[in-house]
C-alpha positions as CSV (number, residue, x, y, z in Angstrom):
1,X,-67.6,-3.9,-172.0
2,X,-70.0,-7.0,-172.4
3,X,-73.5,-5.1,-172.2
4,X,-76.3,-7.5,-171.2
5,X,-80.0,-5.7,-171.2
6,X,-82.7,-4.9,-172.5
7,X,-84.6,-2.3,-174.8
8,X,-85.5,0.5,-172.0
9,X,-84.2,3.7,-172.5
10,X,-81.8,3.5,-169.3
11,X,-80.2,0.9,-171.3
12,X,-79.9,2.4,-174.6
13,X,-78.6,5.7,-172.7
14,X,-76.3,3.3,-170.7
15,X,-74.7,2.2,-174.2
16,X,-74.0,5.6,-174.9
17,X,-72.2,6.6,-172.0
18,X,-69.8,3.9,-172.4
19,X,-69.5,4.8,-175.8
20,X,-68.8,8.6,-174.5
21,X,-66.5,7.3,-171.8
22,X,-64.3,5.9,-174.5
23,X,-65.4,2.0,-173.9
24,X,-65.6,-0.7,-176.9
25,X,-69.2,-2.2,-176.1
26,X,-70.4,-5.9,-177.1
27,X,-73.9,-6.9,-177.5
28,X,-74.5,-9.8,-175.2
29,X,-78.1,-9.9,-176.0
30,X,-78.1,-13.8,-176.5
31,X,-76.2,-16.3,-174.8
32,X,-74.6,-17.5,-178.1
33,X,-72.9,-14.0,-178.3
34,X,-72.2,-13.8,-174.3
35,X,-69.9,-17.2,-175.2
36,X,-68.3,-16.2,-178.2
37,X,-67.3,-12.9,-176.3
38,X,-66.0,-15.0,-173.5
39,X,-64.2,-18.1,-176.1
40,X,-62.8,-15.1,-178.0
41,X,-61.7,-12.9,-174.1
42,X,-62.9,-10.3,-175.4
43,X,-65.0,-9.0,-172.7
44,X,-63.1,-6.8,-169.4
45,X,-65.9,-6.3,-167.7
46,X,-69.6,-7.4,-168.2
47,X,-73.0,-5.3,-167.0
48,X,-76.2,-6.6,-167.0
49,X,-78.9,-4.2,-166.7
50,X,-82.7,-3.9,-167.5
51,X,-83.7,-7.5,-167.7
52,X,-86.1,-9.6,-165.3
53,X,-84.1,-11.1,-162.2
54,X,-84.4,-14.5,-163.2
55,X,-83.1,-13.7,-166.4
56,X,-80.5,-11.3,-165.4
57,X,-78.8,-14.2,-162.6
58,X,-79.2,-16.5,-165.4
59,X,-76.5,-14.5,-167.3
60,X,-74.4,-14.1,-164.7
61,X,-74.0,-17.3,-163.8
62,X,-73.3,-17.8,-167.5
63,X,-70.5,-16.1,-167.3
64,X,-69.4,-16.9,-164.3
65,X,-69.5,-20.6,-165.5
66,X,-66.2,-20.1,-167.4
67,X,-63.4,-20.8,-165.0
68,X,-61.2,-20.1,-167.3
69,X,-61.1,-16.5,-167.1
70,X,-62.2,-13.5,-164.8
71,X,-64.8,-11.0,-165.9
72,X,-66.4,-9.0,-163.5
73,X,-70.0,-8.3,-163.6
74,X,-72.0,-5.4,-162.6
75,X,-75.7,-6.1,-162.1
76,X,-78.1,-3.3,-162.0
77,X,-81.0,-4.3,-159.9
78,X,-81.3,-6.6,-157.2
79,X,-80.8,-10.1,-156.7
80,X,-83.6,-13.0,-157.7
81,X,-85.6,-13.2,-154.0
82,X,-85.2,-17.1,-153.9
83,X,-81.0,-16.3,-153.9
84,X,-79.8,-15.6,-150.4
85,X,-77.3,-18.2,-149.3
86,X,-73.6,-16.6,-149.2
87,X,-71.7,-19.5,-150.9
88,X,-74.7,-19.6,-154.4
89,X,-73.7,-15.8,-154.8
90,X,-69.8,-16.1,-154.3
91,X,-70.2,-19.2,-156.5
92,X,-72.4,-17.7,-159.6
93,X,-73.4,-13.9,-158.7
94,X,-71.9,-10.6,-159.9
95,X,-69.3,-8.4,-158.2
96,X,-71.2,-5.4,-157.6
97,X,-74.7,-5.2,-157.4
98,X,-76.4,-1.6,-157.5
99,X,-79.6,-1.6,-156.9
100,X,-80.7,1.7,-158.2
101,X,-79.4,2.9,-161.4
102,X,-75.7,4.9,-161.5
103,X,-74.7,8.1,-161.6
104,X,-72.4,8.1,-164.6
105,X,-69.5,9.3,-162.2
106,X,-70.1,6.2,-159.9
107,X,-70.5,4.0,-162.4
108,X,-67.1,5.2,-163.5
109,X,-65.3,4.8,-160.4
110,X,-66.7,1.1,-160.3
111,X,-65.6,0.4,-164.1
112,X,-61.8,1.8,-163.0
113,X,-61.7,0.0,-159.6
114,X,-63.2,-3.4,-161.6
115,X,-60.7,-3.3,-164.3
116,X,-57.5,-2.8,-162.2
117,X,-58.9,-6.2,-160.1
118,X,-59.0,-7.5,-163.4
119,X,-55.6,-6.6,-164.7
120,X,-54.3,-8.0,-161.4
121,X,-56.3,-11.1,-161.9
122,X,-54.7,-11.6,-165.5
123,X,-51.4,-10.7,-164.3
124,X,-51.4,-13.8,-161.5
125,X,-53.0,-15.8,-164.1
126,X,-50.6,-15.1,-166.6
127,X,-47.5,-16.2,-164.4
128,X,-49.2,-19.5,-163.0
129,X,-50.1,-19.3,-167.0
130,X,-46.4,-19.3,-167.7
131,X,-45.4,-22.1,-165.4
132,X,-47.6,-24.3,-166.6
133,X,-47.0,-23.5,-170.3
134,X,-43.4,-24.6,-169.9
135,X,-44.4,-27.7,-167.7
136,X,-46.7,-28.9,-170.4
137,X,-44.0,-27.7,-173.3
138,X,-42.2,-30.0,-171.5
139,X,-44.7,-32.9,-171.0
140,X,-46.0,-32.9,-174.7
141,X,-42.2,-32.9,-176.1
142,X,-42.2,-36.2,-174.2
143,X,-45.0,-37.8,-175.1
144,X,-44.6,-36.9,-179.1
145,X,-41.2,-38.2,-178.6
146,X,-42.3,-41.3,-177.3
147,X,-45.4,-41.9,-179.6
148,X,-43.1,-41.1,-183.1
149,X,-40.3,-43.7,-181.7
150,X,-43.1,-46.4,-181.2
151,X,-44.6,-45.2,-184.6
152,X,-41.8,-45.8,-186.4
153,X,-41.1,-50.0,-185.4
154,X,-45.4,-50.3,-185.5
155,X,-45.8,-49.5,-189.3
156,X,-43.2,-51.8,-189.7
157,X,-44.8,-54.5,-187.6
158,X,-48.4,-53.5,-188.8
159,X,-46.5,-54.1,-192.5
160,X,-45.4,-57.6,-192.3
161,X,-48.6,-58.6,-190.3
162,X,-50.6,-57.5,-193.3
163,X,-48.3,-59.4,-195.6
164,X,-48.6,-62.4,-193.3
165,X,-52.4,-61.9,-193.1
166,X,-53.0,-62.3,-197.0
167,X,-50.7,-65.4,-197.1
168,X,-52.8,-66.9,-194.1
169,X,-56.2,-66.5,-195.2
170,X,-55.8,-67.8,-198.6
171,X,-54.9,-70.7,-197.5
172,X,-58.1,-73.2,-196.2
173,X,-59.3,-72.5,-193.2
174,X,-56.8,-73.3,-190.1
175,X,-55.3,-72.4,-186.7
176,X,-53.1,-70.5,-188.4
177,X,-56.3,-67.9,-189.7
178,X,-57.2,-67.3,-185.7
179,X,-53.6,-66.6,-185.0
180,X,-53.3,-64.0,-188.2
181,X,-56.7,-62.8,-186.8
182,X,-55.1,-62.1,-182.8
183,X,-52.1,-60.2,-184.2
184,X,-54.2,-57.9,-186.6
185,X,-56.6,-57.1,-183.8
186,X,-53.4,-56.6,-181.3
187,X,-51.6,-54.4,-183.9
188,X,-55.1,-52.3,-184.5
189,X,-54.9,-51.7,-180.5
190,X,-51.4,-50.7,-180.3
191,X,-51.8,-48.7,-183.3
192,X,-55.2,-46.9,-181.6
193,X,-52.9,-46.4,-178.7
194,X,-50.0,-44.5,-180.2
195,X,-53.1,-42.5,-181.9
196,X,-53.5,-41.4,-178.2
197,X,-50.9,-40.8,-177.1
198,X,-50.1,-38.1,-180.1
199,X,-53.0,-36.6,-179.5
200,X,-52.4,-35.8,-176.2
201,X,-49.7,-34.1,-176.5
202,X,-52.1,-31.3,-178.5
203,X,-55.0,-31.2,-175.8
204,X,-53.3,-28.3,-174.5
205,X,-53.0,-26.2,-178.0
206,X,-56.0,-25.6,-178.8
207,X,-56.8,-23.0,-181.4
208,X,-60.5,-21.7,-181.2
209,X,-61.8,-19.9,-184.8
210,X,-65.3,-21.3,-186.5
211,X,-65.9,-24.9,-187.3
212,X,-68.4,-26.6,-189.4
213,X,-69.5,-30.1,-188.0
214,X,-69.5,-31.4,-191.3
215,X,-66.1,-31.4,-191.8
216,X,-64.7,-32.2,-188.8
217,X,-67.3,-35.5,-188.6
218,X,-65.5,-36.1,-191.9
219,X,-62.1,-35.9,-190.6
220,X,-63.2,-38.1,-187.8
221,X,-64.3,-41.1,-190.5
222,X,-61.3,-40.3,-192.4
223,X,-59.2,-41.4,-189.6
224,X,-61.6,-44.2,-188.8
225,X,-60.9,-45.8,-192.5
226,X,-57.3,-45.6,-192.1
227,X,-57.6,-47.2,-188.5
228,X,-57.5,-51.3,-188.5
229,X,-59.6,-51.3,-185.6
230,X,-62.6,-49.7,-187.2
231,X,-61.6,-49.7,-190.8
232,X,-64.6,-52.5,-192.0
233,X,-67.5,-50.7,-189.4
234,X,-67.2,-47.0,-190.7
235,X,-70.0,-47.8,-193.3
236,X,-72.1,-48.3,-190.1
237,X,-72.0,-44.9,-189.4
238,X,-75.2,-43.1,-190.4
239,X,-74.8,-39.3,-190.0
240,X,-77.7,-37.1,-189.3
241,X,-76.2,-33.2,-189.3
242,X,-78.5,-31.1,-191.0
243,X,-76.9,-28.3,-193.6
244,X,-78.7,-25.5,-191.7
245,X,-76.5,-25.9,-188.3
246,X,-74.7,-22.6,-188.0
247,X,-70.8,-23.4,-186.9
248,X,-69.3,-23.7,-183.5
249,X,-66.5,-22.1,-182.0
250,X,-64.4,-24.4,-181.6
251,X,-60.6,-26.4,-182.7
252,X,-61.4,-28.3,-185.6
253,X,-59.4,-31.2,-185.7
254,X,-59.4,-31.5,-181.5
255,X,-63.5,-31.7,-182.5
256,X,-62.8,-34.0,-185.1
257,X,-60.3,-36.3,-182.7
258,X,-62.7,-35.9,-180.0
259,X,-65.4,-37.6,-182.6
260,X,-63.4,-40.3,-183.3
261,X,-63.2,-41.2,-180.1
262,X,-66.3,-41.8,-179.2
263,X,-67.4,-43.3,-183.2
264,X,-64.6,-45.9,-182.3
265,X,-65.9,-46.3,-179.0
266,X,-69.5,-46.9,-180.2
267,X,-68.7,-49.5,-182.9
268,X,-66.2,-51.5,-180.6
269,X,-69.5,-52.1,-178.2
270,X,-72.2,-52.3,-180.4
271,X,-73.3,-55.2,-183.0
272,X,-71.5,-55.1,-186.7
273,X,-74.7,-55.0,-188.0
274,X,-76.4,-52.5,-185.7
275,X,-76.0,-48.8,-187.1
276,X,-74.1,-45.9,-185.0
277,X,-75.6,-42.9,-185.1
278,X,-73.9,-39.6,-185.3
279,X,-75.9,-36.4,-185.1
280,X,-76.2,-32.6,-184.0
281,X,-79.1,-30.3,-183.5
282,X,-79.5,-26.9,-182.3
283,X,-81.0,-25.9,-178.9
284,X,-83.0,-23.0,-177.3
285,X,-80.2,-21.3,-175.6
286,X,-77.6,-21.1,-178.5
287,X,-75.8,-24.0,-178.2
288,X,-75.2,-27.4,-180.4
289,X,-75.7,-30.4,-179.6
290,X,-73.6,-33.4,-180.7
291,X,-74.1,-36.7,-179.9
292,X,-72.8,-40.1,-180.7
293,X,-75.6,-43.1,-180.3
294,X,-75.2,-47.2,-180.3
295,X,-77.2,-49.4,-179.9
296,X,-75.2,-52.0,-178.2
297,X,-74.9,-53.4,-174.6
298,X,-75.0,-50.8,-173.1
299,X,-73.3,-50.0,-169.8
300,X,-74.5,-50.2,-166.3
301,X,-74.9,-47.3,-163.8
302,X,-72.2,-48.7,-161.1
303,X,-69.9,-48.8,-164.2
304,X,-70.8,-44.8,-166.1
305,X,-69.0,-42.8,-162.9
306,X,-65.9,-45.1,-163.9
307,X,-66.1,-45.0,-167.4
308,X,-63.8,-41.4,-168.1
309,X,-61.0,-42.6,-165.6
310,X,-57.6,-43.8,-167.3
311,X,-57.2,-47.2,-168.4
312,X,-60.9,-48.4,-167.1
313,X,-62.3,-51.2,-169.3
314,X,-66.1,-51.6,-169.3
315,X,-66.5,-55.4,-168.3
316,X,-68.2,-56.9,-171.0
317,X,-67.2,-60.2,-172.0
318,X,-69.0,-60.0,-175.5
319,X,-67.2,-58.1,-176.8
320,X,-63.5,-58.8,-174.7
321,X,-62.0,-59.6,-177.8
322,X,-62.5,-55.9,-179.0
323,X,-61.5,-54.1,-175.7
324,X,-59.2,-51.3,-176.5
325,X,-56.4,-49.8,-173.7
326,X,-58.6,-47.7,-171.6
327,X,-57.5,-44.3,-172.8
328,X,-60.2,-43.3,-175.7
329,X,-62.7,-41.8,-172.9
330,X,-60.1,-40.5,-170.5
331,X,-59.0,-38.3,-173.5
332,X,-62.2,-37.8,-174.9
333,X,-62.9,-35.8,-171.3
334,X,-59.5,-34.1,-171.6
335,X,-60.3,-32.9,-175.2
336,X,-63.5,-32.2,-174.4
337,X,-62.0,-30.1,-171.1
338,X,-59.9,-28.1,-173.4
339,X,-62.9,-27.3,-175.6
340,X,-64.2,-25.5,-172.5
341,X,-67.2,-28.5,-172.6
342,X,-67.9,-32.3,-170.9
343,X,-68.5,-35.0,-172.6
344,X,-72.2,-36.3,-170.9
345,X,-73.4,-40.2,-171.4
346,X,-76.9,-41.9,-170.7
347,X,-76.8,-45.5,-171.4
348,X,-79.4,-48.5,-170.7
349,X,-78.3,-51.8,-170.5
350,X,-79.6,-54.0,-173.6
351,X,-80.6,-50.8,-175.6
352,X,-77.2,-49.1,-176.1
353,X,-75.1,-45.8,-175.1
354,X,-75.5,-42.1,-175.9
355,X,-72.7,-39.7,-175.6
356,X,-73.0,-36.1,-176.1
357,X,-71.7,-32.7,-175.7
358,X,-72.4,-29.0,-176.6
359,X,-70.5,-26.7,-178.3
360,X,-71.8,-22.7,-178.6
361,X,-73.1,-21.9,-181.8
362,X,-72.3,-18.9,-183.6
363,X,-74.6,-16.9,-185.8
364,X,-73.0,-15.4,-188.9
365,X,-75.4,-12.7,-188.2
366,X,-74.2,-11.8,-184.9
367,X,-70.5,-12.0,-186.0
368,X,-70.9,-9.5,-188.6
369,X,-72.8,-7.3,-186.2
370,X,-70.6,-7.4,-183.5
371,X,-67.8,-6.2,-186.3
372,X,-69.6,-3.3,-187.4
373,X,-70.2,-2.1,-183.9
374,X,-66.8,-2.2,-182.9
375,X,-65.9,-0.5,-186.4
376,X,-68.9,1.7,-185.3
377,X,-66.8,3.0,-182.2
């Protein structure tokens, strides 16, 4: 049980009765810990109880933001006065709403009739679940096939281009140092490409535990410096993530990917001598922020609804020359998606781009309290 409330006595009695009734009870008292219960499925069922009824629908629809999983909520008390249309409560409201407070045998007879929903719930989820598995089993076999047999014939190619490269440019200056110049920047695109495609075959395994942002904004210049396309521009980068950020739940190297993405992206459309700015800050409400900043072109507003779809290309003729496939922001949103996040963007034209997202944050604190009340019970 996911236990949202406050200090009144009701509440602390409420604890124990779950306790009694045999019940493993979370603290939800932040929204940091609500989301780690719900990253981590832990909770079956959540009840909110004792709080103000602003605060107490803001929770709910908290929870009820995650799509990808069903946990009933109980709310004890009645709805916010301003909520009244059917569809905002089907949408973001609790399952039960009692409006005075239970009688430990009702409050029983909802838990039971809640959790048997729920195991039905899982059950239908868990056979779509299994369909789809096997579909994208399927798909990603494919697609790593695919990207290792162009890998292979690439290095090769990306080889002798290097070799052909160094010949050409010690020579004086000639037609011959533009064509060198094309093939590099065609084989840096390919090779950008292939980087893709392998990395969408892992969008779908994603494997949440706690993440530092330090270290995966490291991986993500590591794989910068190794990448043609972006190998001379990493040192543009100018990192502002400050050593008291708690960590994130999250997949570290799909954060790390999902990083270079958009760092590639900004130093493809921005000056090489502007900087690119990558940064992360804490919030109010328990999340982190982390963003990714140019100062380039920027990109106009008929173009942003565009800019996540497959194979678009931002029309900007100043920079044609270093215009990738169309697939970095497509799977930036699809990494992003399997983060349980969305990658947001705000950009001015002539000032530049910002691209963000938030990840929840996760207190060291809480995690060792939630461990010692479920050694507790």
């Amino acid at each position: 049980m996911l236990l949202i409330s406050g200090q009144a006595d009701e509440a602390i009695a409420l604890r124990q009765q779950l306790v009694a009734g045999g019940y493993t009870v979370l603290d939800g008292a932040t929204p940091a810990r609500i989301r780690q219960a719900l990253f981590e499925s832990a909770a079956d069922v959540a009840i909110i109880a004792c709080l103000p009824d602003d605060q107490a629908w803001e929770m709910c629809a908290l929870i009820k933001r995650d799509e990808t999983a069903f946990v009933p909520v109980i709310l004890v008390g009645a709805l916010p006065a301003g909520v009244c249309e059917a569809e905002e409560v089907a949408r973001s409201g609790p399952d039960v709403v009692l409006d005075v407070w239970p009688h430990p045998a009702d409050l029983q007879r909802t838990l039971h009739t809640l959790l048997r929903i729920k195991q039905q719930t899982d059950r239908r989820y868990q056979h779509f679940d299994t369909d789809s598995q096997r579909f994208e089993r399927i798909k990603a076999s494919i697609i790593d096939r695919v990207s290792h047999e162009l890998s292979t014939p690439l290095l090769i190619v990306k080889s002798a281009v290097a070799l052909l490269a160094e010949d050409v440019y010690s020579r004086p200056e000639g037609d011959e140092q533009g064509l060198a110049q094309m093939a590099t920047q065609s084989v840096a695109r390919l090779e950008n490409l292939v980087s893709n495609i392998r990395q969408l075959a892992r969008t779908h395994h994603i494997i949440f535990s706690l993440v530092h942002i330090e270290e995966s904004a490291d991986y993500a210049l590591r794989q910068l410096e190794r990448a043609w396309a972006s190998q001379g521009d990493v040192q543009r980068v100018i990192k502002h993530l400050p050593v008291s950020l708690p960590p994130v739940y999250s997949d570290k190297f799909a954060l790390g990917h999902l990083l270079q993405i958009l760092l590639d992206n900004a130093l493809r459309y921005s000056p090489s001598d502007a900087p690119v700015r990558l940064y992360a800050e804490q919030v109010e409400n328990g999340e982190i922020v982390i963003g990714v900043q140019d100062f380039g072109e920027g990109i106009s507003p008929d173009e942003l609804k565009h800019i996540f779809l497959p194979f678009y290309k931002v029309n900007n003729a100043t920079s044609h020359h270093q215009r990738g496939a169309g697939t970095g922001l497509a799977l930036a949103g699809l990494l992003a998606a399997s983060m349980r996040t969305a990658v947001e963007v705000r950009s001015t034209l002539g000032e530049g781009s910002l691209f963000w997202f938030r990840l929840p944050a996760v207190a060291l604190a809480d995690q060792a309290d939630q461990a010692a009340e479920r050694s507790a019970v």
